[in-house]
C-alpha atoms as one frame of an Amber mdcrd trajectory, in Angstrom:
protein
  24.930 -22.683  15.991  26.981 -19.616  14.571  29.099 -20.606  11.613  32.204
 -18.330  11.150  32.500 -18.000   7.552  35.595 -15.795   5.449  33.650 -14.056
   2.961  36.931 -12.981   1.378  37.272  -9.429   3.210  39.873  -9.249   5.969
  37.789 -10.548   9.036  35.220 -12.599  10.131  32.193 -10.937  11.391  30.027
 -12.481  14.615  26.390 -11.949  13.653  25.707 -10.721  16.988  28.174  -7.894
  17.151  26.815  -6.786  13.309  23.173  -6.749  14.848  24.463  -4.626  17.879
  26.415  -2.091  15.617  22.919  -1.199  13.543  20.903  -1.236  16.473  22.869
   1.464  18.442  23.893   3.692  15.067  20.386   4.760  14.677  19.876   8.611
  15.522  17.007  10.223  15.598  18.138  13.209  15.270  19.468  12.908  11.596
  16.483  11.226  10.942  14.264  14.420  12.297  16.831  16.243   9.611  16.463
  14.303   6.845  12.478  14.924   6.954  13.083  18.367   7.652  14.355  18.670
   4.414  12.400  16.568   2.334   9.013  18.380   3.598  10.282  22.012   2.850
   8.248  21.786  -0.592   5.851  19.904  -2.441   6.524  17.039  -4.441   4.080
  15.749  -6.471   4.986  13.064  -8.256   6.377  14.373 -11.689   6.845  18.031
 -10.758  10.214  19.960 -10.285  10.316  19.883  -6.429   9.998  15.811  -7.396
  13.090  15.914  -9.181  14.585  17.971  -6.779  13.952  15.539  -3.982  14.702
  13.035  -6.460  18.139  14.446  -6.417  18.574  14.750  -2.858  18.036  11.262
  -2.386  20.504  10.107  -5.046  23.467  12.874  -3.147  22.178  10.749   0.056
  22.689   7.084  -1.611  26.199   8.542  -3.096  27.085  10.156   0.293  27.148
   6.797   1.609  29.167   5.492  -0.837  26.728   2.929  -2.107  28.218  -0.026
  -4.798  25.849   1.029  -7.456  23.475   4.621  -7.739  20.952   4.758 -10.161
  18.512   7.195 -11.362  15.834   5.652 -13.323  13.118   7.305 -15.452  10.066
   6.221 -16.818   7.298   8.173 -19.252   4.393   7.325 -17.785   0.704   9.202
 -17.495   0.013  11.733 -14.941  -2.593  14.685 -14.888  -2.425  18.070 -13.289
  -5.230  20.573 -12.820  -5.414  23.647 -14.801  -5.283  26.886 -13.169  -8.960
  28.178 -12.578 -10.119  24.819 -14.277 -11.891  23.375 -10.933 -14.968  24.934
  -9.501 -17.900  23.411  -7.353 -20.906  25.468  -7.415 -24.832  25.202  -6.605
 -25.861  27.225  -9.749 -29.527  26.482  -9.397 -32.416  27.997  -8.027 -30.689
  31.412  -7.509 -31.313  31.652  -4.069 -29.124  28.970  -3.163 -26.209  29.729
  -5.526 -22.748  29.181  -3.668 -19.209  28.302  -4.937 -16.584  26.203  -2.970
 -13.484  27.179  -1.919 -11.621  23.920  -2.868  -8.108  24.723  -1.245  -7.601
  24.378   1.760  -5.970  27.397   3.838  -2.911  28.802   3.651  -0.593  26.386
   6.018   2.119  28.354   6.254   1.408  32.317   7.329   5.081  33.191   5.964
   5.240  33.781   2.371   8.234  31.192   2.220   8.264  30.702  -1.625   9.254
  26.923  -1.155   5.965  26.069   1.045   3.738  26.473  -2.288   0.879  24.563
  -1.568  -0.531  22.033  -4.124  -3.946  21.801  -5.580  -7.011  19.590  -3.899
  -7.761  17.831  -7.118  -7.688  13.290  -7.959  -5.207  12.001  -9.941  -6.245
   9.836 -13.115  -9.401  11.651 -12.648 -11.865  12.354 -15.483 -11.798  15.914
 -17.143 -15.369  17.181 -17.403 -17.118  20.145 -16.890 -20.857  19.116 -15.870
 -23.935  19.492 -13.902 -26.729  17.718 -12.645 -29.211  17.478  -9.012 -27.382
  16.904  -6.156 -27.310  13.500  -4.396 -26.080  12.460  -1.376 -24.379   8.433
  -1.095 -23.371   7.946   2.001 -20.180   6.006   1.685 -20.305   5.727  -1.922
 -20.366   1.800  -1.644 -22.167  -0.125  -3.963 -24.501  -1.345  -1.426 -25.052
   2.505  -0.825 -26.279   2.604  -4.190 -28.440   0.020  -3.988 -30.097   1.375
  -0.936 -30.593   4.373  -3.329 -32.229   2.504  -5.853 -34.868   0.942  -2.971
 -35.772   4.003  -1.644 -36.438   5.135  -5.323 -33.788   8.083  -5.768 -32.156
   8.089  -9.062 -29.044   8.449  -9.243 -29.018   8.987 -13.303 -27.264  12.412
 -14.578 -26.917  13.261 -10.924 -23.736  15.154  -8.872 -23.536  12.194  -6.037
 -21.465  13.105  -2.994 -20.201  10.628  -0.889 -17.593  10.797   2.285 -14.437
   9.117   2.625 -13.316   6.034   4.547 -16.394   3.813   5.828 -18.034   0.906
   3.658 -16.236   1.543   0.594 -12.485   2.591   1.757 -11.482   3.134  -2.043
 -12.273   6.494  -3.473 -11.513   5.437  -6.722 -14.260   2.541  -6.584 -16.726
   4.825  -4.949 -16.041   7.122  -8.433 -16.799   3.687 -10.271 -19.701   2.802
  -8.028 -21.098   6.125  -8.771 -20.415   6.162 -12.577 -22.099   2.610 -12.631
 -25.154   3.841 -10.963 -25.635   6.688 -13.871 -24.269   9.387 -11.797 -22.631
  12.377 -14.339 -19.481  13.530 -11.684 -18.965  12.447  -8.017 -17.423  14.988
  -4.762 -15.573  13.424  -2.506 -15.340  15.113   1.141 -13.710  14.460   4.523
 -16.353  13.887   7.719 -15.374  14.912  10.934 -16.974  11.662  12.023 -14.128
   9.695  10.709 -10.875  11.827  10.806 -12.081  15.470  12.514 -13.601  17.189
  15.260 -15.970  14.569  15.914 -12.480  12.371  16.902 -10.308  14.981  19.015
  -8.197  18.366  19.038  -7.737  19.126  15.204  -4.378  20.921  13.734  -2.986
  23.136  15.288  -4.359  22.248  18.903  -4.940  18.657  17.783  -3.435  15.518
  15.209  -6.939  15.352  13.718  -8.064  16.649  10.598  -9.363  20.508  10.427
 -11.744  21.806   9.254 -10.543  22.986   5.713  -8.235  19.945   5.240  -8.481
  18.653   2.168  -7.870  14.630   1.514  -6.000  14.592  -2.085  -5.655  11.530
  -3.676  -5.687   9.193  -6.981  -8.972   7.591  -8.556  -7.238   5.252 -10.796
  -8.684   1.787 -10.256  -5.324   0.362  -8.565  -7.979  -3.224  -7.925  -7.901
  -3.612 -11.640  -5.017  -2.269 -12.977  -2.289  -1.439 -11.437   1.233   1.122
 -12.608   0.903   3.291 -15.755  -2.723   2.500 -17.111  -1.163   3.331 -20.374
   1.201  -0.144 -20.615  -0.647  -2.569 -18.511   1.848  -5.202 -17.903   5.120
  -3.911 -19.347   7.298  -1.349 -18.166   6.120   2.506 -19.761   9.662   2.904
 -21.591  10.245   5.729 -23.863   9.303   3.306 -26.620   6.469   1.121 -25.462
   2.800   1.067 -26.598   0.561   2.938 -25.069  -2.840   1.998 -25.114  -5.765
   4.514 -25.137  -7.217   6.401 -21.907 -10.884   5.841 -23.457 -12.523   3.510
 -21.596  -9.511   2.274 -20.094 -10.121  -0.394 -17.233  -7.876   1.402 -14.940
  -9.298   4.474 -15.271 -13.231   5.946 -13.903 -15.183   7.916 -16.976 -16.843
  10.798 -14.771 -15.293  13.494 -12.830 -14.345  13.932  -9.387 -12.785  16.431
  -6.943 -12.394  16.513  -3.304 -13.899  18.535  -0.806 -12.993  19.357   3.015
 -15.863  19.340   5.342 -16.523  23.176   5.399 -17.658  22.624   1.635 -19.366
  20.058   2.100 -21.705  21.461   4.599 -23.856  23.883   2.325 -24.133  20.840
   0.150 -25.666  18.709   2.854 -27.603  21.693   4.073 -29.342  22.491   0.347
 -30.969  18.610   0.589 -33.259  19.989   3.151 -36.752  18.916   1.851 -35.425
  16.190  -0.908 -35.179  12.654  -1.455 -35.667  10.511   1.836 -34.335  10.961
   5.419 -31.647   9.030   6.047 -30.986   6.055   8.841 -28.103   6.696  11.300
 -25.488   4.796   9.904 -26.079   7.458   6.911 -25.531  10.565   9.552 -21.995
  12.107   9.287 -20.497  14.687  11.251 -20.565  17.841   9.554 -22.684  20.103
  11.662 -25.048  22.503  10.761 -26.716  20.164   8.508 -30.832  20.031  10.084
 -32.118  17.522   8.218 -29.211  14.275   6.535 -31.240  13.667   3.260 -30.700
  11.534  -0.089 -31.492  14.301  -2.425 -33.469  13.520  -5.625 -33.745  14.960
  -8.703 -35.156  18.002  -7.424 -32.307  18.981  -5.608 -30.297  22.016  -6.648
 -28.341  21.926  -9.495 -24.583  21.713  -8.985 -21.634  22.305 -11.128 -18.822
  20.611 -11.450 -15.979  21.533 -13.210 -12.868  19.828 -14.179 -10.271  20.996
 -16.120  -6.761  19.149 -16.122  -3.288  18.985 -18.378  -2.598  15.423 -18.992
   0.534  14.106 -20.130   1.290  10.536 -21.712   4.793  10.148 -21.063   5.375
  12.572 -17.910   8.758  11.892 -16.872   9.330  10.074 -12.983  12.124   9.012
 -11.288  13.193   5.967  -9.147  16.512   6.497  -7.443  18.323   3.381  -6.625
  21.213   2.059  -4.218  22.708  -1.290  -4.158  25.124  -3.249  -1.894  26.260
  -5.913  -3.336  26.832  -9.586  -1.707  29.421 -11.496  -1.560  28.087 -14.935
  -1.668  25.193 -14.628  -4.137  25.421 -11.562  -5.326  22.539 -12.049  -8.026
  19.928 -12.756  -5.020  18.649  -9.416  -3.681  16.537  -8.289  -0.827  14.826
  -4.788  -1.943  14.019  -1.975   0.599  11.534   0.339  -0.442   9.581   3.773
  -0.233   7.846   5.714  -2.407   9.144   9.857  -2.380   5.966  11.289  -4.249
   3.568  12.868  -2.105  -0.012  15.109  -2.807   1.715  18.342  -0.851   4.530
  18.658   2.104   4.672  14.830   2.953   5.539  14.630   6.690   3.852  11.393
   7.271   2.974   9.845   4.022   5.794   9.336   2.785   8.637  11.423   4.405
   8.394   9.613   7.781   9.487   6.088   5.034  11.882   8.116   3.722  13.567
   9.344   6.393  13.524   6.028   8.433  15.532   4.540   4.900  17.962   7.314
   4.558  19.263   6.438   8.218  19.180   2.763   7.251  21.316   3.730   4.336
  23.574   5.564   6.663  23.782   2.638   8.880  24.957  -0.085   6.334  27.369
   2.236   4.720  28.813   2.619   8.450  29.054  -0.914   8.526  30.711  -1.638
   5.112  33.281   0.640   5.941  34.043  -1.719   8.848  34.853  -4.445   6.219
  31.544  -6.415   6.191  29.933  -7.384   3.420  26.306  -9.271   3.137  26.022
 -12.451   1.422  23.086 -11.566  -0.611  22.681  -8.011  -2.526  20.295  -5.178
  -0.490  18.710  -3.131  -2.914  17.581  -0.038  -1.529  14.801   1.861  -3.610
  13.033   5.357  -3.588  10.107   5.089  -5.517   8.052   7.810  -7.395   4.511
   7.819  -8.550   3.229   5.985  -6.054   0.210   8.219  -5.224  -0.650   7.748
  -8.648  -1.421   4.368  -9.130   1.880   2.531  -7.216   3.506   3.402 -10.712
   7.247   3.531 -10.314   7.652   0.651  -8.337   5.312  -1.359 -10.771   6.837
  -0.393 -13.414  10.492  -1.184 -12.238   9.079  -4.585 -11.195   7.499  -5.155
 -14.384  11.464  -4.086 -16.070  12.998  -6.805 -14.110   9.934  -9.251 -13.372
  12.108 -12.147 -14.459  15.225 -11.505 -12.897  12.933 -10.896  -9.985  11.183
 -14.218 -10.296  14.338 -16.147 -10.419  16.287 -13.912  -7.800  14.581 -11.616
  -5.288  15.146 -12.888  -2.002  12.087 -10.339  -0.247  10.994  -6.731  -0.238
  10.363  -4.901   2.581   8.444  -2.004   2.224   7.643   1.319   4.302   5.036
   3.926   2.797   3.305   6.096   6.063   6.090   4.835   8.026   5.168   6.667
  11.186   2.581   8.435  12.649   2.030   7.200  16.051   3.289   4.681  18.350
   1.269   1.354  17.810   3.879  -0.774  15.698   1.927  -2.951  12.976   3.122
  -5.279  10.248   1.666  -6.706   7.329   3.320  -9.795   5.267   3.467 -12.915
   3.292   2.891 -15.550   6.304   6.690 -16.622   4.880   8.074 -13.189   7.567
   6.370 -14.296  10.884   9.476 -16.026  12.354  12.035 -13.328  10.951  10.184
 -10.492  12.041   9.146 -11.705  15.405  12.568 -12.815  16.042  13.697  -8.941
  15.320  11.298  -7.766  18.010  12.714  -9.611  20.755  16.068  -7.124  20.373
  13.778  -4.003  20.147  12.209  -2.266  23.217   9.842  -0.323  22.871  10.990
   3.561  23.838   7.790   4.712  26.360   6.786   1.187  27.330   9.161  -0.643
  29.009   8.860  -3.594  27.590   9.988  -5.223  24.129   8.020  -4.827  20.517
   7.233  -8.807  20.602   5.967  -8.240  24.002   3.882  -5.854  23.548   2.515
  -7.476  20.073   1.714 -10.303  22.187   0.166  -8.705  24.828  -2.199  -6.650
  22.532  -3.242  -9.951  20.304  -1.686  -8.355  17.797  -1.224 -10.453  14.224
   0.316 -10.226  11.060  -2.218  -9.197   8.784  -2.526  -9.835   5.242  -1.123
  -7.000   2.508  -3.858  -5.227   0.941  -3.587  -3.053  -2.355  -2.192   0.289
  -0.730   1.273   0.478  -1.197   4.372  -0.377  -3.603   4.557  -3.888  -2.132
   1.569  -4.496  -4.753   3.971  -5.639  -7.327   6.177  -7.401  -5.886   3.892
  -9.682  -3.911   1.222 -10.300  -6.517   3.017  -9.876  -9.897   6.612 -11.090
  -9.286   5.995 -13.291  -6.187   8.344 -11.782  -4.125   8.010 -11.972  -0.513
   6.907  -8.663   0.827   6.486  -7.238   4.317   5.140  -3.427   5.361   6.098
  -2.239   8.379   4.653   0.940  10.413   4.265   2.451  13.864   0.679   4.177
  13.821  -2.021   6.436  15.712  -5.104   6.058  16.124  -7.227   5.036  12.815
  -7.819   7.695  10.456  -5.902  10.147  13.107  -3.747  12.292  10.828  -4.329
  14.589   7.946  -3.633  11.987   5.135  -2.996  13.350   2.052  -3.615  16.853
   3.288  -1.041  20.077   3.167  -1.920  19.982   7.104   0.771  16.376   6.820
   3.540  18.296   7.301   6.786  18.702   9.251   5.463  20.711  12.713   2.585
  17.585  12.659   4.993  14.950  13.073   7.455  16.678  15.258   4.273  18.021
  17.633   1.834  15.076  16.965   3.072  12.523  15.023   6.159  11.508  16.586
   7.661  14.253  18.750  11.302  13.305  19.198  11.573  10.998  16.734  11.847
   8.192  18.647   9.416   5.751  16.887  11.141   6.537  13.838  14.639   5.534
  15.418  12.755   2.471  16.805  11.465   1.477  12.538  14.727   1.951  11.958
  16.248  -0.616  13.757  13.633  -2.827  13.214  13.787  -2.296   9.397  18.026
  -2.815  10.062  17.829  -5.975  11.710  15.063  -7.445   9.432  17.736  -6.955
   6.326  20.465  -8.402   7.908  17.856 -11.663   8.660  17.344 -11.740   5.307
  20.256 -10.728   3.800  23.487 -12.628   5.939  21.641 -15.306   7.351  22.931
 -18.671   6.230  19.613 -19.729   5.808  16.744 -17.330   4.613  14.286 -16.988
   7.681  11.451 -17.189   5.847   9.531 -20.372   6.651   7.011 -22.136   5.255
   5.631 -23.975   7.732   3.915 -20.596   9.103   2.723 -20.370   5.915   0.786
 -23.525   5.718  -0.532 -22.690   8.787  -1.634 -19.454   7.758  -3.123 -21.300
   4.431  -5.752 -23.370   7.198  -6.790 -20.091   8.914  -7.411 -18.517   5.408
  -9.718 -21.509   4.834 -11.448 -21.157   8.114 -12.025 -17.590   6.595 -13.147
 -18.610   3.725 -16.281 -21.614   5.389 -17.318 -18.320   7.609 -17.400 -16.350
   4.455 -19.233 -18.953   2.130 -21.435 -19.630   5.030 -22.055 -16.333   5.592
 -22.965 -15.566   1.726 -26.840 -15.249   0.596 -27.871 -14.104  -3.227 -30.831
 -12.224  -4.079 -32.724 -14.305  -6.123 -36.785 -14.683  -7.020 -36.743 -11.562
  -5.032 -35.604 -14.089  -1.464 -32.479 -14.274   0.024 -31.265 -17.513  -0.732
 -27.986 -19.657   0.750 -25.795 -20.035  -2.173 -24.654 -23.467  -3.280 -22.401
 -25.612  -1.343 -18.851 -24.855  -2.530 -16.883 -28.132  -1.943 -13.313 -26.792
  -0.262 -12.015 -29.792   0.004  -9.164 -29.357  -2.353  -8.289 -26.437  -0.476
  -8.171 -28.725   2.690  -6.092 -31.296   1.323  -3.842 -29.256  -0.560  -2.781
 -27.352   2.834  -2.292 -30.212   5.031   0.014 -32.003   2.193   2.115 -28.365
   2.319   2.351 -28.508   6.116   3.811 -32.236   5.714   6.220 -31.030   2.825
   7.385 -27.720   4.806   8.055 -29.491   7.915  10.369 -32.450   6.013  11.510
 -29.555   4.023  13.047 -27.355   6.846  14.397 -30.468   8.798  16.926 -29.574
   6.273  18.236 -27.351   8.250  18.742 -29.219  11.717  20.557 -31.764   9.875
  22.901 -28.885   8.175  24.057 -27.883  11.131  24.678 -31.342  13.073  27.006
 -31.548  10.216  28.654 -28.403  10.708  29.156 -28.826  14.224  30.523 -31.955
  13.414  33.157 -30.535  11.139  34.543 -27.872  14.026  31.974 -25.689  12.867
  32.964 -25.166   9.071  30.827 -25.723   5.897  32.151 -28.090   3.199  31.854
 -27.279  -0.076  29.282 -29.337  -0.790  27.043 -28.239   2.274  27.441 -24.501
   1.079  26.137 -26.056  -2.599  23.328 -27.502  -0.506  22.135 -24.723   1.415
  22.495 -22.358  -1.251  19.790 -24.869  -2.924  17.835 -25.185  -0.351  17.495
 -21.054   0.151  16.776 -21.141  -3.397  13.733 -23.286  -2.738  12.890 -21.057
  -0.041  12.780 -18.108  -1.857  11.397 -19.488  -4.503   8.056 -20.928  -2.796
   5.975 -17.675  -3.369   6.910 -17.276  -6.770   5.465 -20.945  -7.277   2.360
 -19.131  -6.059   1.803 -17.383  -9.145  -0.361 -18.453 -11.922   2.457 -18.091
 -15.033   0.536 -20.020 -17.772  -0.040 -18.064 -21.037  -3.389 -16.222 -20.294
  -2.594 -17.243 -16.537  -3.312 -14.843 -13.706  -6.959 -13.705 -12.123 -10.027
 -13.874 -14.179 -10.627 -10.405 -15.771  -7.591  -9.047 -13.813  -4.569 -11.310
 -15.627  -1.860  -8.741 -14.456  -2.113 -10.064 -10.792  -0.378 -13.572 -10.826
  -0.827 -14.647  -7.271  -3.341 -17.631  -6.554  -3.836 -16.321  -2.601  -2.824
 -12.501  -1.873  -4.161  -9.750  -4.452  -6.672  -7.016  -3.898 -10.576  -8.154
  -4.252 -11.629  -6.234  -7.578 -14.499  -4.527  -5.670 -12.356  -4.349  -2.152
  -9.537  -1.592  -3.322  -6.827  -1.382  -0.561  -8.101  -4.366   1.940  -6.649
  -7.313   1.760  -8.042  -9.992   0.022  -7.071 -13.944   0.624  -8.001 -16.515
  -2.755  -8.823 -13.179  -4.206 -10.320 -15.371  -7.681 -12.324 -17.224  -5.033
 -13.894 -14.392  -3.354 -14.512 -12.319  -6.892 -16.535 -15.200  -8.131 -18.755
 -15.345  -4.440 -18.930 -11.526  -4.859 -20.996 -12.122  -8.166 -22.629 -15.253
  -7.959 -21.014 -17.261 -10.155 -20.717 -20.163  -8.260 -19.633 -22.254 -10.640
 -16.729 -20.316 -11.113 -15.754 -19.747  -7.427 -15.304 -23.982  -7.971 -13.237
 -23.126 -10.247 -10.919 -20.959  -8.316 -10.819 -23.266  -5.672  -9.474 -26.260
  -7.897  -7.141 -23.590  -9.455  -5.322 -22.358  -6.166  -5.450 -26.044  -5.008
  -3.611 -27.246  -7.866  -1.247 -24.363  -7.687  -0.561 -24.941  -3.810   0.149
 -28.759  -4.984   2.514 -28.385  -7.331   4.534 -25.417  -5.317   4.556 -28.011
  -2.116   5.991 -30.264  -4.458   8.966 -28.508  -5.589  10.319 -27.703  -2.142
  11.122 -31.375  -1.707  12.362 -31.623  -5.739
């Protein structure tokens, strides 16, 4: 049933008419504006044209005459390369010598002084300037390594250059991989196999990846430690301790740069004759190249050269909006998107931006009309996210106990849009909300509405990984998160390249904008779920039920497991996953008594003409406590609690794998212990999370 409730404003507000008013305020047109203007220059995180869009933001939150507008810095560590400090160079034998280019074309033909192109260079990379034979790694995986190591190439004092994407999708653990192996620097390049030529039309004919594109991006080791390396675990305030950069755990110890394809090619081309040929699954794109070799150390010599400014406390800036509810003001639903980006921006993250700025628009339409939430939206532009997912972590870190006690769910956007395939990643605690949001949604080209078409592709709501700002939320405060998205095809736009800019998206990515205006109302709707429903949508019953699939996973994945030992592959040792078993099917009994709650709530309500008593509104608010509550019970909070090695993530089911980087990792504790055969702990692990699952079933009902 509907409850009519006075919220102390002049009217009452059907929910149905509210949902109607966002959905048909979105325009795409302001939104193709807004990213217009945030892509006319560069914003790396910490730079002037940062601040600048820093600034536009914050005019954009006032414009809409938010209830609170907040600009918030922190001093946290960034680097920047030093003019003429970065070379890449076959020095050695003379015949062969041959220098990069490293930057990527000039995008831009006009000499428009605001389309300054950035550097290729890492973030949180190592400064170095060295040289060694040149090897070649395939993916840069670990396994890739090892296959090194069999066919006797060593790696030791070597240049290794690896490609992006593939068996290691991390760059910054193919860096560590490569440092581990004895390598002195590692070069990073772009394949046409995976996001070029080899795929379709590249820029400008094509959304692929040309030629000269160059994929930017941090090597921090966001698996390990996540926000400013410098305070691990507490917000980087003017004042706080910094810890050393010297052999840092977030940070790799050898240098790195990355290369577009057309630089990589001599590289691949001077193996010719060295090391071993390589199998197929080792054979990239690049053409040209005669003979795909390993390299050994014969190869020619390379240089690589480093040079960088790095600064300790490098001011960033969150900007911040809040509308404040009228019910329970203290709990907040956060809306989020980072505003840093390597170059221009168009699609990682302007398209996030943009869609939010509209959203803004759209609630400050609608609290002009009177209405008022019940619960506080919080709506957040994060910065430093390329490097390390630092302004949102450290924010989160700020207010991690006000969070704890308080935040309601995040909902987070990053590459918001850059085709039309909508996909969602979440907490299993979002399935009901969000599918309930795509039955009001159709799809602009198709027809035919979002949750039909999710259902008709088998589409599911995957796990969160370790690749955007919903990091810290999820895993360290234990807030709810969701990221939403409509995409291309995989790999199918120039990521982190000054080729992601605003003529992509409005030729490629999204011309007209209209999967933009269709996040936006999806993004709309979802906060008004969560933030003026009587009771929170989240539900935990899809959650248990998630919990039993994730132990499915887990059989296939023990079963699956062998260990190298004596020199045989070996099974490993029965893991007993029992506790696991029991501990889910006592929290599907517990959320299914637990939501009855909520039948029986409004049997009561319809029984009183519709209205709440004061009592039932002390009840409910209770029982959403509960609700929201349930994933912060997830986290491990004991002193010295958290994941083995890793004690800044605090989840006991969703953080990143410390060898998996971005992918998503379920019992994460679990699957580190399997990953180095240590059985013994992976028992552990599994006692650990069951335990924790226990004693969070239990406190729904108490």
């Amino acid at each position: 049933m509907t409850l009519m409730r006075d919220r102390g404003v002049d009217r009452m507000y059907d929910p149905g008419t509210v949902r109607e008013f966002v959905r048909s305020r979105v325009d795409g047109d302001r939104i193709r504006e807004y990213l217009k203007h945030l892509t006319a220059f560069d914003h790396v995180a910490g730079t002037q044209g940062d601040y600048a869009s820093a600034e536009y933001v914050k005019a954009q939150f006032a414009a809409a005459k938010l209830d609170e507008v907040e600009v918030k810095e922190y001093q946290v560590y960034l680097n920047y390369p030093r003019p003429s400090g970065r070379r890449v160079a076959i020095i050695h034998p003379a015949n062969l010598t041959w220098e990069a280019k490293l930057e990527e074309d000039r995008v831009y033909a006009d000499e428009d002084s605001l389309k300054v192109q950035t550097a290729a260079f890492h973030g949180h990379s190592r400064a170095g300037n060295v040289t060694g034979p040149l090897i070649y790694a395939n993916y840069g995986s670990r396994e890739d390594f090892k296959t090194l190591e069999r066919l006797g190439i060593s790696v030791r004092g070597a240049i290794v250059l690896v490609r992006y994407y593939g068996t290691q999708g991390d760059r910054a653990l193919k860096v560590k991989a490569a440092e581990l192996a004895g390598a002195a620097g590692c070069l990073i390049y772009s394949d046409p196999a995976d996001d070029g030529f080899r795929k379709g039309e590249v820029w400008p004919k094509g959304r692929w990846r040309p030629s000269d594109g160059v994929q930017r991006g941090a090597v921090s080791l966001m698996s390990w430690v996540v926000g400013d390396v410098l305070t691990p675990g507490y917000a980087s305030t003017p004042d706080a301790v910094r810890v050393s950069k010297d052999q840092n755990p977030g940070l790799v110890n050898i240098p790195s740069l990355p290369l577009a394809w057309r630089d990589a090619q001599p590289l691949l081309q001077c193996l010719k004759g060295h090391g071993a040929k390589v199998d197929d699954d080792w054979i990239g794109g690049v053409p040209g190249v005669d003979e795909w070799r390993t390299g050994n150390q014969s190869s020619p010599t390379i240089l690589l050269a480093n040079e960088q400014d790095e600064e300790d406390k490098q001011p960033i800036w969150n900007v911040l909006g809040k509308i404040r509810g009228v019910e329970e003001p203290a709990k907040t639903v956060i809306v989020g998107n980072h505003r840093d980006a390597w170059c221009f921006g168009g699609g990682d993250p302007g398209s996030g931006t943009a869609v939010m700025l509209e959203v803004v628009r759209i609630f400050s339409g609608l609290c002009e009309q009177g209405w008022r939430p019940l619960r506080t939206i919080q709506f957040a532009s994060w910065d430093g996210e390329e490097y390390n997912l630092i302004g949102s972590t450290e924010w989160v870190e700020e207010h991690v106990d006000d969070l704890r006690r308080n935040g309601v769910g995040y909902i987070n956007l990053d590459t918001a849009v850059t085709g039309p395939t909508f996909q969602a990643s979440a907490s299993p605690m979002f399935r009901g909300a969000l599918m309930q949001v795509l039955l009001d949604i159709p799809d602009p080209d198709r027809n035919e509405t979002l949750h039909k078409l999710w259902h008709a592709s088998n589409s599911t709501l995957t796990s969160l990984g370790a690749g955007s700002d919903y990091v810290a939320f999820q895993d360290i405060a234990g807030t709810s998160s969701i990221d939403l998205s409509f995409q291309g095809p995989s790999h199918g736009f120039p990521y982190h390249s000054c080729y992601d800019h605003f003529e992509w998206m409005e030729t490629f990515g999204d011309p007209g904008f209209r999967y933009h205006k269709v996040l936006a109302q999806v993004i709309a709707l979802l906060i008004l779920q969560l933030a003026d429903s009587v009771f929170l949508p989240l539900d935990v019953v899809h959650y248990a039920s998630a919990i039993d699939g994730y132990i499915r996973d887990l059989e296939t994945r023990v079963r699956d497991t062998t260990t190298h030992r004596g020199g045989k592959d070996m099974a490993p040792p029965d893991l007993d996953l029992e506790p696991l078993r029991r501990a889910s099917q006592q929290l599907m009994r517990d959320a299914r008594t637990f939501h009855r709650y909520e039948s029986s709530w409004s049997d009561s309500a319809y029984d009183n003409g519709g209205m709440e008593t004061n009592v039932m509104a002390v009840q409910r608010i209770s029982h959403n406590a509960k609700l929201a509550r349930f994933e912060t019970d997830l986290l491990d909070l004991r002193p010295g609690g958290g994941l083995p090695g890793r004690r800044q993530f605090k989840h006991v089911l969703f953080a990143p794998q410390t060898w998996s980087g971005y992918d998503a990792a379920v019992f994460p504790g679990v699957l580190d212990a399997i990953d180095a055969g240590n059985w013994t702990g992976a028992q552990q692990q599994i006692g650990a999370v069951a335990a924790q699952l226990t004693a969070a079933s239990w406190r729904l009902l108490h």
